[in-house]
DSSP file (Angstrom, degrees, kcal/mol; ACC not computed):
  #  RESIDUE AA STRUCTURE BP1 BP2  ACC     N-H-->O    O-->H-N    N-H-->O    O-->H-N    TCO  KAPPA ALPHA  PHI   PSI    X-CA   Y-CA   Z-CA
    1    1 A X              0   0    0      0, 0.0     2,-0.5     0, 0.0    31,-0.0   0.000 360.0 360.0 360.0 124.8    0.0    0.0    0.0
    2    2 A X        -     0   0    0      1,-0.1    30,-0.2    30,-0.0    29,-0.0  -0.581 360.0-128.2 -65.4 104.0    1.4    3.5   -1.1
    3    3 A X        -     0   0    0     -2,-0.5     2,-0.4     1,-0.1    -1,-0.1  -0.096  12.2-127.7 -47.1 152.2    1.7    6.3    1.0
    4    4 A X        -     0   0    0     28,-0.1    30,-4.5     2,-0.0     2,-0.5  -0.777  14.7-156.1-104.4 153.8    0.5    9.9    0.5
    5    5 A X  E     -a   34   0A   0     -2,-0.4     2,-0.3    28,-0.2    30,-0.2  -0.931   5.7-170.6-116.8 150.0    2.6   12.9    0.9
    6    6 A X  E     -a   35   0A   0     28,-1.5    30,-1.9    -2,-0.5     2,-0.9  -0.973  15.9-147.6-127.3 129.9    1.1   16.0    1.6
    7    7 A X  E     +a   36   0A   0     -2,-0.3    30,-0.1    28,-0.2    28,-0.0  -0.822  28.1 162.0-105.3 132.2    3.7   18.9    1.3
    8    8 A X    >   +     0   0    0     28,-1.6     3,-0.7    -2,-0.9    29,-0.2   0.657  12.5 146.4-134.0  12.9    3.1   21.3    3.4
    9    9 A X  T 3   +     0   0    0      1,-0.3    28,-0.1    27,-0.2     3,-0.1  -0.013  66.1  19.1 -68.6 157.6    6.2   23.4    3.7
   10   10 A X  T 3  S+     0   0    0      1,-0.2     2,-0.4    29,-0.0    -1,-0.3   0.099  89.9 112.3  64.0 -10.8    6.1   26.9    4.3
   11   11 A X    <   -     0   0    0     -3,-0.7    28,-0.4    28,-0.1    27,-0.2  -0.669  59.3-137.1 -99.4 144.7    2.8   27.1    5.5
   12   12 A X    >>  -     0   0    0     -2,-0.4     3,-0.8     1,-0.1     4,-0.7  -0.323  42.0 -34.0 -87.2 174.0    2.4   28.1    9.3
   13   13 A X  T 34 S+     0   0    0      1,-0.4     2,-0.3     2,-0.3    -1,-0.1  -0.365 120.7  17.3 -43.9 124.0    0.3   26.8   12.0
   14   14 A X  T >> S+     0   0    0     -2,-0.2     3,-2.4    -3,-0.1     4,-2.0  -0.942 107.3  76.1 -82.8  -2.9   -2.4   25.9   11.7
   15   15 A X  H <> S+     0   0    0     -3,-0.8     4,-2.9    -2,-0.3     5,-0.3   0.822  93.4  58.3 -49.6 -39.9   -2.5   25.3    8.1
   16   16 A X  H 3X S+     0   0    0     -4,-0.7     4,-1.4     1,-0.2    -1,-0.2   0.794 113.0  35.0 -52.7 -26.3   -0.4   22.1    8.5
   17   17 A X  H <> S+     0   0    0     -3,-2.4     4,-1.4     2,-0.2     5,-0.2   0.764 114.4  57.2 -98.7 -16.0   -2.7   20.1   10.8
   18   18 A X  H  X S+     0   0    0     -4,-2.0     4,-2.4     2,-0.2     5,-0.4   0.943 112.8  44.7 -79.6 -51.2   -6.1   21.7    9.0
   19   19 A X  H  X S+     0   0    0     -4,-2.9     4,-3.1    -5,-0.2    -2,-0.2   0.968 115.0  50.1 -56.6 -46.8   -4.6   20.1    5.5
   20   20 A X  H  X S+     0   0    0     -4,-1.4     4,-1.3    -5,-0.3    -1,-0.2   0.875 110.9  46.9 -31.8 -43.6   -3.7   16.7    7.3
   21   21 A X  H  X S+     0   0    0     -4,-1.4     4,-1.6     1,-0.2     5,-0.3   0.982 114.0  43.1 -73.1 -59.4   -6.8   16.6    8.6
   22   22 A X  H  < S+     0   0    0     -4,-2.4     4,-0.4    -5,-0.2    -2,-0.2   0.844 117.8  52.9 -26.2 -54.0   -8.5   17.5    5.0
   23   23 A X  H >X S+     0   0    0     -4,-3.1     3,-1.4    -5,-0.4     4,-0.6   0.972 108.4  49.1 -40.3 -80.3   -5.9   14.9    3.7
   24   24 A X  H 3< S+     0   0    0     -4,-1.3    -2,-0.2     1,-0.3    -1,-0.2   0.477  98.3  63.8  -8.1 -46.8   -6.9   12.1    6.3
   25   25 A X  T 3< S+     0   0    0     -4,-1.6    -1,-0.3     1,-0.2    -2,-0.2   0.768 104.3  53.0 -92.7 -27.4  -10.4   12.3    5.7
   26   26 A X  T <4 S+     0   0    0     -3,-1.4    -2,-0.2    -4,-0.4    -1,-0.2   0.866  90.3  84.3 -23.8 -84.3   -9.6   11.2    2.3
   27   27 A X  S  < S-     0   0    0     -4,-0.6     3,-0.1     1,-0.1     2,-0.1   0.018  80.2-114.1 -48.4 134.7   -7.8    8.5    3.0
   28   28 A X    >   -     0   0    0      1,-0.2     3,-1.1    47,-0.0    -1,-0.1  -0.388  54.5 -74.1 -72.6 162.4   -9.3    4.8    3.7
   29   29 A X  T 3  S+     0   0    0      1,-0.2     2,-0.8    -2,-0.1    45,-0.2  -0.049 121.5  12.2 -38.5 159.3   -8.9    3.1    7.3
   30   30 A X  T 3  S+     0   0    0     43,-0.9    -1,-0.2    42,-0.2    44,-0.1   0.243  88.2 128.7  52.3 -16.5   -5.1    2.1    7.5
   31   31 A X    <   -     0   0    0     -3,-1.1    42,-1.0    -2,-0.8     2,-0.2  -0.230  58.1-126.0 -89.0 155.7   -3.8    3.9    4.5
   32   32 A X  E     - B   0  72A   0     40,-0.2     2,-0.3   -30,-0.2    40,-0.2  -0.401  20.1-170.5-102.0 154.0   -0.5    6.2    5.6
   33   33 A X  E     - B   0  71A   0     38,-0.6    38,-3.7    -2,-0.2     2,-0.4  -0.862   7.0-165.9-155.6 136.3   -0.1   10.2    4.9
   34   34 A X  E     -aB   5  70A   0    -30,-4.5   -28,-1.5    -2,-0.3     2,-0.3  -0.904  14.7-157.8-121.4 154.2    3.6   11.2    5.7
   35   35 A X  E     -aB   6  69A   0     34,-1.9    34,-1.0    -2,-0.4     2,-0.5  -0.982   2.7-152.3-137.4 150.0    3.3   15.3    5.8
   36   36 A X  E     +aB   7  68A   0    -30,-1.9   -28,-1.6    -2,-0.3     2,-0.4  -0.960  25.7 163.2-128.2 114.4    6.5   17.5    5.2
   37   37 A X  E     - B   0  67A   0     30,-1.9    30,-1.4    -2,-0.5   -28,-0.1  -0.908  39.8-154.9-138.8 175.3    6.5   20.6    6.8
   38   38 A X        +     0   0    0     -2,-0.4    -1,-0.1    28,-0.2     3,-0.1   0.538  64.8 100.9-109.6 -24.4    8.9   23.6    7.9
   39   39 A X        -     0   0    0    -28,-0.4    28,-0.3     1,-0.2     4,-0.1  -0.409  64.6-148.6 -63.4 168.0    6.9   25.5   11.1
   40   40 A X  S >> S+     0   0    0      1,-0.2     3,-1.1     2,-0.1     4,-0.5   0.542  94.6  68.4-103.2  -8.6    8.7   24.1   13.9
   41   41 A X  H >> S+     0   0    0      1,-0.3     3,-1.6     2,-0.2     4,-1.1   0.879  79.1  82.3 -69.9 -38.9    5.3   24.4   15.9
   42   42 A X  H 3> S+     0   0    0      1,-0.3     4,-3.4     2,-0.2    -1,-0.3   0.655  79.9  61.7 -76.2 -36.1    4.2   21.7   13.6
   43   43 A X  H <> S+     0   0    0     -3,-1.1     4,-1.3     2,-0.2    -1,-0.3   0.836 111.6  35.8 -62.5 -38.0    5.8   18.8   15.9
   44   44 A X  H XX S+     0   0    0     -3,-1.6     3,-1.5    -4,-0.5     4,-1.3   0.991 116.4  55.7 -66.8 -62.4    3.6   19.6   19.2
   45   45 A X  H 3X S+     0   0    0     -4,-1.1     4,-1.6     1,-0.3    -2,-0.2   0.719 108.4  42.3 -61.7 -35.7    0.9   20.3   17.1
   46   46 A X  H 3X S+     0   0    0     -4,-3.4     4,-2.7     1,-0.2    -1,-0.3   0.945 116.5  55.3 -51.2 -41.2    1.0   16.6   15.1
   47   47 A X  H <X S+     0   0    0     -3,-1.5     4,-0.7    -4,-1.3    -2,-0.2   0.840 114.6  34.1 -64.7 -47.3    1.5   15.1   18.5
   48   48 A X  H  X S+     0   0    0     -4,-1.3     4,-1.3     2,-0.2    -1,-0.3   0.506 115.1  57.9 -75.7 -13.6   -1.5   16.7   20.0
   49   49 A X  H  < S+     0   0    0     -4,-1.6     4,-0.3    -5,-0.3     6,-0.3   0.778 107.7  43.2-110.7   5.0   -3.3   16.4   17.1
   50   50 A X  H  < S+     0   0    0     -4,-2.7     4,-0.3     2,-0.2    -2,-0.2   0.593 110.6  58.2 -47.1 -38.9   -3.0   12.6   16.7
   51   51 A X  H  < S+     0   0    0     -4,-0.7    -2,-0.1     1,-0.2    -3,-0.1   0.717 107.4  43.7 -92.7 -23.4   -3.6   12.0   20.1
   52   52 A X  S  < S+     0   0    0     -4,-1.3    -1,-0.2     1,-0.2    -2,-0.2   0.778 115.0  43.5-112.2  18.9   -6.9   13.8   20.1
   53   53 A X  S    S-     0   0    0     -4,-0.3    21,-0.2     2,-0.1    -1,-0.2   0.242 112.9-105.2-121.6  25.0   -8.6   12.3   16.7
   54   54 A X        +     0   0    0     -4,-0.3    -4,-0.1     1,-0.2    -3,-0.1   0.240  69.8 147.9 107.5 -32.5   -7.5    8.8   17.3
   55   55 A X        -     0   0    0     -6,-0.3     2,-0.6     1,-0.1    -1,-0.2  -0.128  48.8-124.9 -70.8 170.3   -4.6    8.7   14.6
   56   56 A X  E     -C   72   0A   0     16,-1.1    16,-3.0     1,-0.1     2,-1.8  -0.913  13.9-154.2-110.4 124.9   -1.5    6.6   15.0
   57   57 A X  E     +C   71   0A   0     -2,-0.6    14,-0.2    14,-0.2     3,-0.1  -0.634  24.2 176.0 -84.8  92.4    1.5    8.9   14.7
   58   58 A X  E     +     0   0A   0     -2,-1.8     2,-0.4    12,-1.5    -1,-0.2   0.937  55.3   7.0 -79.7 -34.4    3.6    6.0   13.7
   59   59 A X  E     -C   70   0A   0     11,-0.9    11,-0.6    -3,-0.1     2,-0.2  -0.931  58.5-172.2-143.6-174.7    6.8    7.7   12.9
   60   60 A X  E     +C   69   0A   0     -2,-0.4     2,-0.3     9,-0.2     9,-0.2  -0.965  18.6 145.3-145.9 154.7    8.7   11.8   13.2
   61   61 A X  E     -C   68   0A   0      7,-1.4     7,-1.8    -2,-0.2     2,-0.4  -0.965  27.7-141.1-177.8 166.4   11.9   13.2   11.9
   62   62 A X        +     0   0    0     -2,-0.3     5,-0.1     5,-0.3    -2,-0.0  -0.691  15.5 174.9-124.0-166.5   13.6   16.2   10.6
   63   63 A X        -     0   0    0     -2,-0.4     3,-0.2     0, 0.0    -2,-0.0  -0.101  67.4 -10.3 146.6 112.9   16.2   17.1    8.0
   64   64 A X  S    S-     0   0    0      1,-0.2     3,-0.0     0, 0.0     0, 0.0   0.993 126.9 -53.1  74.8  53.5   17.5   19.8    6.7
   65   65 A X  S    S+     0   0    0      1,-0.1     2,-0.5   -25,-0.0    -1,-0.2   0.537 111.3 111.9  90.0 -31.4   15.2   21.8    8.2
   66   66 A X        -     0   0    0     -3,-0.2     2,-0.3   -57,-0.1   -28,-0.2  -0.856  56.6-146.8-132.0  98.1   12.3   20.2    7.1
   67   67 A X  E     -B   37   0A   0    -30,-1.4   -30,-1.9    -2,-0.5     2,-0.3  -0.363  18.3-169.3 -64.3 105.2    9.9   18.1   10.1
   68   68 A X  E     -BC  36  61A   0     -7,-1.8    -7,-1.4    -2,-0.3     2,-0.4  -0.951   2.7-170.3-122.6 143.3    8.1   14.8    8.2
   69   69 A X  E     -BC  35  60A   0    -34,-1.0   -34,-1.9    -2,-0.3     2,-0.6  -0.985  12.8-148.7-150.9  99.6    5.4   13.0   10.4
   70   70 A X  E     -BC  34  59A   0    -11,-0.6   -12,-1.5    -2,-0.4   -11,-0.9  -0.784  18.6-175.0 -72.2 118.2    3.7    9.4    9.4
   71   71 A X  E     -BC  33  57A   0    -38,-3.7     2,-0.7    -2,-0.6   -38,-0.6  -0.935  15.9-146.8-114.8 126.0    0.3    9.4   10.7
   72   72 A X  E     -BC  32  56A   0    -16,-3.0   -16,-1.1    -2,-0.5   -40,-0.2  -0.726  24.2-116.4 -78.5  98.5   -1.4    6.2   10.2
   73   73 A X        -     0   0    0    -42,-1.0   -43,-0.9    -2,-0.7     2,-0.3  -0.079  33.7-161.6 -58.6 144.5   -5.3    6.7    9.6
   74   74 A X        -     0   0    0    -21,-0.2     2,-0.7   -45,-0.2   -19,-0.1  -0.849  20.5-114.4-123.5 130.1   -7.5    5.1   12.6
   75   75 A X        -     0   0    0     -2,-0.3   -47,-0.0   -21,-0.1    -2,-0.0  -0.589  21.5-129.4 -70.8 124.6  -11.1    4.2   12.3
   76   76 A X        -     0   0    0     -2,-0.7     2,-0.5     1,-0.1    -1,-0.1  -0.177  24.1-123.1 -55.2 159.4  -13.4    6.1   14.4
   77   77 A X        -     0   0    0      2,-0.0     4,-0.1     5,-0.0    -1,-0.1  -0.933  32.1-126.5-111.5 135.1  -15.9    3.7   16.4
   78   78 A X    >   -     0   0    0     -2,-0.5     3,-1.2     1,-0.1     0, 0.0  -0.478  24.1-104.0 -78.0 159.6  -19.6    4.7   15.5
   79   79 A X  T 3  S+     0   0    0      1,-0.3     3,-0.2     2,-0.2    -1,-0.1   0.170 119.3  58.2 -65.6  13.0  -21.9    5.4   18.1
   80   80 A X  T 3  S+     0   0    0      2,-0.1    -1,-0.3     1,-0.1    -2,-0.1  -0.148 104.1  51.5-127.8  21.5  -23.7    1.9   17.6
   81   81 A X  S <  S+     0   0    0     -3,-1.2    -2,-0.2    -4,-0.1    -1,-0.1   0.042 101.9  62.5-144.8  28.3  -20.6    0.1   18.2
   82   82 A X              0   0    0     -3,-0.2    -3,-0.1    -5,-0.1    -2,-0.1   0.454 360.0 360.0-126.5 -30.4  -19.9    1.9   21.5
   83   83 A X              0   0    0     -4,-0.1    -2,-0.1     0, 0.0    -4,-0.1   0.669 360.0 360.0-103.1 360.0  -22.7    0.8   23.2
């Protein structure tokens, strides 16, 4: 299965996590999105924003500058499967 890139460098806060998300939504259960970005804010913000919609932030790095984040998309549980 093929990842998706989303580039997202140069763009500031919150624009990184609002296109991820946009991205994301996209994307089937399980399917990857690795996102490349420059804000340095972008690292809390993946972290927090993986932890509160459920995705698995499987891996992080820099280089050069430049912050890359695999977030593995997570199926939501529907309200009929909660109860």
């Amino acid at each position: 299965m093929a990842e998706t890139i989303l580039d997202v460098k140069q763009m500031k806060c919150p624009l990184p996590v609002l296109r991820a998300n946009r991205a994301l939504r996209a994307l089937a259960d399980g399917e990857t999105l690795r996102v490349l970005a420059t804000d340095r804010a972008s690292v809390n913000d993946f972290k927090i924003f993986c932890r509160e919609t459920g995705h698995a932030l499987l891996a992080t790095g820099e280089q050069d500058g430049v912050f890359s984040f695999l977030i593995r998309k997570q199926s939501r549980p529907t309200p009929e499967a909660a109860s």
